[in-house]
N, C-alpha and C positions, 0 to 999 in steps of 0.2 A: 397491376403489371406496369413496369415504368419501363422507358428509354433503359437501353444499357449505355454506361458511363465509361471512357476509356483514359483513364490516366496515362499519361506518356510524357517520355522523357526524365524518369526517375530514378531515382536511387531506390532500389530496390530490396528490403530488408525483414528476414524471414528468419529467425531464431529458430520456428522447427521444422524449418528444411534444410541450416546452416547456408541458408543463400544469403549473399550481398554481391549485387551486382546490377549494372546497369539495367534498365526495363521498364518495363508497364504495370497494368495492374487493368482486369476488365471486371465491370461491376454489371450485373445482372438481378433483377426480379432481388435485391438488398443480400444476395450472396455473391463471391468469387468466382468469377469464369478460371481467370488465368491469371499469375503472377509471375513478374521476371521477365529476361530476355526472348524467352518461350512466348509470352504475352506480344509485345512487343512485335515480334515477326507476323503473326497470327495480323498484325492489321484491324482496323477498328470495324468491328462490328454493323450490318446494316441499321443507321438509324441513330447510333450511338453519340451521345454529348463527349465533345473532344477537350478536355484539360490538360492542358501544357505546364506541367511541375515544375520547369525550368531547371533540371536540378535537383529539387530538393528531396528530402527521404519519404519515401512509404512503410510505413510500421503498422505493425500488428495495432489496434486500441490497445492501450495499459489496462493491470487489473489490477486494481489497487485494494489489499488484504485489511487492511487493517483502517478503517472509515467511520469517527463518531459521528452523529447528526441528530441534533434537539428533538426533534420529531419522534415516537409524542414526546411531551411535555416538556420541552422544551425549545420551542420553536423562535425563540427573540433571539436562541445562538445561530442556532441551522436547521433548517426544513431539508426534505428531500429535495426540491425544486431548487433551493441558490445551492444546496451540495452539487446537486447534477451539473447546472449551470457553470459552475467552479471547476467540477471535472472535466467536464466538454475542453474548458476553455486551456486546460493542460493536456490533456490526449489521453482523457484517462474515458473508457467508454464500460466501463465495469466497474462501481464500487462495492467492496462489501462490509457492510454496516455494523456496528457492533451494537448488543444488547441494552448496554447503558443507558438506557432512555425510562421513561416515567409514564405509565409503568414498563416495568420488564420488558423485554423480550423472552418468554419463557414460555410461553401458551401459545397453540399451535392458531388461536382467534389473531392473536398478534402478528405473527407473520404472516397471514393472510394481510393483515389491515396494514403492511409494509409493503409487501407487491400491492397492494388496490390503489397508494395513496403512491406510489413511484409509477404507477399506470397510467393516473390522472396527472401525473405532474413533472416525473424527472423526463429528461432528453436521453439521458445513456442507461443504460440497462444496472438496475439495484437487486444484489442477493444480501438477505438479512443472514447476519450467525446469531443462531441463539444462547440464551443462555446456560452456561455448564452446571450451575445450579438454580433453584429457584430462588427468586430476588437476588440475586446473585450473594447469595448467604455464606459462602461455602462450605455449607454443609450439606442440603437432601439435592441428590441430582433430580435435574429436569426431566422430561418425558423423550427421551430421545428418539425415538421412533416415530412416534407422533410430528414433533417437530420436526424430523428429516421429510417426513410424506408430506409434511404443508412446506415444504420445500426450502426449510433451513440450511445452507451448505454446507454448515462447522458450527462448534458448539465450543464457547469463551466465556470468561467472567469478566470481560473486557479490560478494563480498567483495571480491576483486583486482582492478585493470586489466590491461586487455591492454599491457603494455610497448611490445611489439614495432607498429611502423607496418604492416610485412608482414603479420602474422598477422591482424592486425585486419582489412586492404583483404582478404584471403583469406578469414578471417568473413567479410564483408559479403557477395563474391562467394559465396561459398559456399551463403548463407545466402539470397542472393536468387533461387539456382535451385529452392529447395523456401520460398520465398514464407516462410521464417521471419524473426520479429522477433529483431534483436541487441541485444543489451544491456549495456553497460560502465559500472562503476565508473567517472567519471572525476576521477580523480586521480592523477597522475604518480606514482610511488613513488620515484624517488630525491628529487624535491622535498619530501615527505612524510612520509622516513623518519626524519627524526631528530623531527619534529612533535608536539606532542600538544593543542595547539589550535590557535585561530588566531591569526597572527602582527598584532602590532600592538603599542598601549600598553596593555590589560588584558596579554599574556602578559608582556610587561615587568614588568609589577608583578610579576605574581606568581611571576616567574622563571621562568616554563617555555617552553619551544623552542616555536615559531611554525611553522604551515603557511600561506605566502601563499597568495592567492586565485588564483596563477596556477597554483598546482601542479591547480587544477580546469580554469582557462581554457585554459590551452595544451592540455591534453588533450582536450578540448570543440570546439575549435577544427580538431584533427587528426582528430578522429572526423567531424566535420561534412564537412569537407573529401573524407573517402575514403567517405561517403557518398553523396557528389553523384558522385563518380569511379565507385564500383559501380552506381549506382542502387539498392543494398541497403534495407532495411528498418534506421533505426537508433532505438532508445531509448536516450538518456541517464537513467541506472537516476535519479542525485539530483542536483539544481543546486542552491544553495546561497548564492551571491553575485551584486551590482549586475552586473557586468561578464558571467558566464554567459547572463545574464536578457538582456542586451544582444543577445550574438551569437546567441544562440538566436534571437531575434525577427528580425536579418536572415537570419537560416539559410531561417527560415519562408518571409519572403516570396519566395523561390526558388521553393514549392510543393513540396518535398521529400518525401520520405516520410519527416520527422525529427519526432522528439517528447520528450519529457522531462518528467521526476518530481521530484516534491519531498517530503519526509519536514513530517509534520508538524509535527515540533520544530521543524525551521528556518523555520516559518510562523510561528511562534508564541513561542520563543526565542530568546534572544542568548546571547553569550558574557560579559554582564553574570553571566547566571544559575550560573554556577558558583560563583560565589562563594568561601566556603571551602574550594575543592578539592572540591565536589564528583563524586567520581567517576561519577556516574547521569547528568551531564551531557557527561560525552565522549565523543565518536562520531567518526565517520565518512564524510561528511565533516565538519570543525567545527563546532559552532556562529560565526556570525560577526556582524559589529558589527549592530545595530540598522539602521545606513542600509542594510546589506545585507539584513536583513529586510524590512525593507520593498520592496525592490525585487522580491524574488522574492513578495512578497505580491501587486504591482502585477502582476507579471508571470502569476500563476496567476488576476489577478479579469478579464484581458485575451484570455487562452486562451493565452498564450503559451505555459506550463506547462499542459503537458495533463492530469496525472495526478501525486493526491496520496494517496501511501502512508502506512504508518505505521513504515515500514524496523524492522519487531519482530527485536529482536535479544537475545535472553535471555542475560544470564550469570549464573555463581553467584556466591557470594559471595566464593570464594575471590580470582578476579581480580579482584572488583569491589570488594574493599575491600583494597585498595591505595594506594599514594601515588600522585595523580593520573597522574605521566607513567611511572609501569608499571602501571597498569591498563588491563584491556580496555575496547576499543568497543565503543557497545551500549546502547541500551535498549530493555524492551517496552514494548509498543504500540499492539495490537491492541483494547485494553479502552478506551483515548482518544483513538483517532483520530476518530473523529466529535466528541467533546465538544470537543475542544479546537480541532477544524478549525471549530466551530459559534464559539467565541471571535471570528473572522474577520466574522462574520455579524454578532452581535453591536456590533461594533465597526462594522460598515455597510462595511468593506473589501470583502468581498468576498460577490454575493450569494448565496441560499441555493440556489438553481438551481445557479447555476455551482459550487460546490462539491458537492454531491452528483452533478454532471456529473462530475467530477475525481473522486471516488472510487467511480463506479460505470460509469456509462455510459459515458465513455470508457477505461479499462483493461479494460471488457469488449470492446471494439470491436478495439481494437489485439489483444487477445489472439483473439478468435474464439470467445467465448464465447457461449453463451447464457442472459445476465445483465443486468444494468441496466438494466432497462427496467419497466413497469408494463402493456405493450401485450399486448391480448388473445391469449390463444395461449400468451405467455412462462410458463416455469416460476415457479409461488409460491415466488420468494424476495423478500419482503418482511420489512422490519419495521417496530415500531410505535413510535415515539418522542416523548416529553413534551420540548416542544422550551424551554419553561419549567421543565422543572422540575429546584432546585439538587442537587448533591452534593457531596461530598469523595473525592478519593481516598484510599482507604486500603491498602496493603501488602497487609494480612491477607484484604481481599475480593479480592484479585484472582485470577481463576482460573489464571492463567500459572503453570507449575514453577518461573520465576524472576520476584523482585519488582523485578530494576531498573529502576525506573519512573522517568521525568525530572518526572512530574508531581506523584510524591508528594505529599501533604497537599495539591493545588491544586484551588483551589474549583474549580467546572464548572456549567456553566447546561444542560442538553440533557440528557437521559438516554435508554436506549433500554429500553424497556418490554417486549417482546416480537419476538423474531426466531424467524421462519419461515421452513426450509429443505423448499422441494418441498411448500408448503403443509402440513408437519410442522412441530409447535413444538420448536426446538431450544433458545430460552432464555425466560425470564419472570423479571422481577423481581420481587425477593420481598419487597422492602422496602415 
């Protein structure tokens, strides 16, 4: 039993109560007394530790959907402990991790041994997705039921597509008798495979092989399709281009149970940004032209895009300082997904509601979490963020095992001051 905590004097910002307004926020026993003006009147509690915000926002903790980490087997990129650390340090109090690890994530021993080893080590709270097939082959699915009771929250091939039309409509079925969410990579792999950006006149110039925009669409396209055919649960893990943005919105109005993600690079990047071959800018799916940002800019301030990640994807240096088209996909991202989703805001594209809706409130929804929200009862994960105030990113602060950062040296207006995991402080800026 601890002190209750009284934030005061805040911006006050609650995505699913549609509140933004002045107020408080009272913390108890690591849940929500009160949030809001409501709070605020109510007066601070007998006993209570008193923090003067000055101003600045209270938000739900972010959930961040889509989260690699080395761990097992590959821990020189990212363990659970610098992921966490890295999350904290951006206001993310929720990751969910994806299977691509060594071995699998496809055995229900494994995600136990992901909650044991985020027990012993992370700060903010880790839900593993497992695997959609085993070894992520895509061909025999997983044990989904198993998997779900050892407390997987979604099932992905993370990094891969599902190839196969069959294996996919059998996910979906599969997947809709135990009410779990599916999740695909979509991007075709033979259309892809020779790729290492996006095809157009920058990869022209710069000589390197091109991934068109259909090697995402046609996949998009067939996943939607055996969605409506199972009645399955599906997320498109990242969309990326004008044309995705498109079909998704008529998928929508069908009333489906369809949704989809977008990386915050692609919110905020073009494929202008690589410029001299830089490697920190090639991923997964591409970056792509400008009119293409924009679209899925439109598309995430619309609700078409439900949910905006920060696809952290660590590598070390060895691949990542390479000649662009043999190096890995991949950057971290956990430490800027908020700042640089705030650019959007900034910029009056897209509001401040709706984006902290996208990275909290709705991926906790889809997942079955108990997160994004600010409503009394909810667990204190909140954090405190100067939504004025500048910084730089630098390499050397970041808490991630790996610095491939796409944002490197890029100014930033938002900062996050304070994140609380279960009404425990997990991070504080020290600057």
């Amino acid at each position: 039993m601890s002190a209750p905590t009284l934030f005061a004097n805040a911006r006050v910002v609650d995505p699913s109560r549609d509140l933004d307004e002045r107020g408080a926020v009272i913390v108890a026993d690591g849940r929500i007394v009160a949030a809001g003006a409501d709070a605020a009147n109510q007066g601070a509690p007998d006993g209570a530790e008193i923090i003067d915000c000055a101003g600045a926002a209270i938000l739900p903790g972010l959930v961040d959907m889509r989260v690699f980490v080395g761990e097992p087997g590959g821990e020189h990129r990212e363990t659970l402990e610098t992921a966490s650390r890295a999350a904290a340090a951006g206001g993310v109090t929720a990751i969910v991790t994806m299977p691509d690890t060594a071995p699998v994530i496809d055995d229900p021993a494994l995600v136990d041994f992901v909650f044991r080893r985020a027990r012993d080590t992370a700060v903010v709270r880790v839900h593993p997705m497992a695997a959609m097939t085993r070894g992520l082959s895509g061909s025999e699915l997983a044990e989904y039921g198993l998997l779900k009771e050892a407390g997987a929250v979604a099932f992905t091939d993370g990094r891969h597509s599902v190839k196969s039309a069959k294996v996919m409509r059998n996910a979906l079925t599969y997947g809709r008798d135990f009410d779990a969410l599916i999740v695909n990579h979509v991007e075709d792999p033979e259309l892809a495979k020779s790729g290492v950006m996006n095809e157009g006149e920058t990869a022209t110039r710069l000589g390197l092989p091109g991934i068109p925009l259909e090697a995402e669409t046609i996949m998009l396209d067939r996943d939607i399709r055996l969605a409506r055919l199972t009645g399955g649960r599906y997320h498109a893990a990242q969309i990326s281009c004008g044309p995705s943005a498109a079909e998704l919105r008529r998928a929508k109005q069908t009333g489906n149970g369809i949704s989809a993600g977008a990386a915050v690079a692609h919110l905020t990047l073009n494929e202008n940004d690589i410029g001299a071959y830089r490697t920190f800018f090639k991923m997964s799916p591409p970056l792509r032209r400008e009119e293409d940002r924009q679209a899925v800019v439109e598309a995430l301030a619309d609700g078409t895009i439900d949910v905006v990640c920060s696809a952290h994807d660590p590598q070390d240096v060895e691949v990542k300082r390479q000649p662009f088209a043999e190096a890995a996909d991949g950057a971290v991202g956990l430490e800027t997904m908020l700042a640089a989703g705030l650019r959007l805001v900034q910029s009056g594209e897209v509001p401040l509601m709706r984006l902290i809706d996208a990275m909290s409130t709705t991926p906790a929804k889809l997942l079955g979490l108990e997160a994004g929200t600010l409503s009394p009862g909810a667990p204190a994960d909140i954090i405190l963020v100067d939504l004025e105030r500048p910084w730089v990113v630098k390499k050397e602060a970041l808490s991630s095992r790996s610095q491939n950062s796409a944002f490197e040296d890029a100014r930033m207006t938002g900062k996050v001051v304070r994140t609380y995991v279960g009404g425990r402080l997990a991070f504080q800026d020290e600057s």
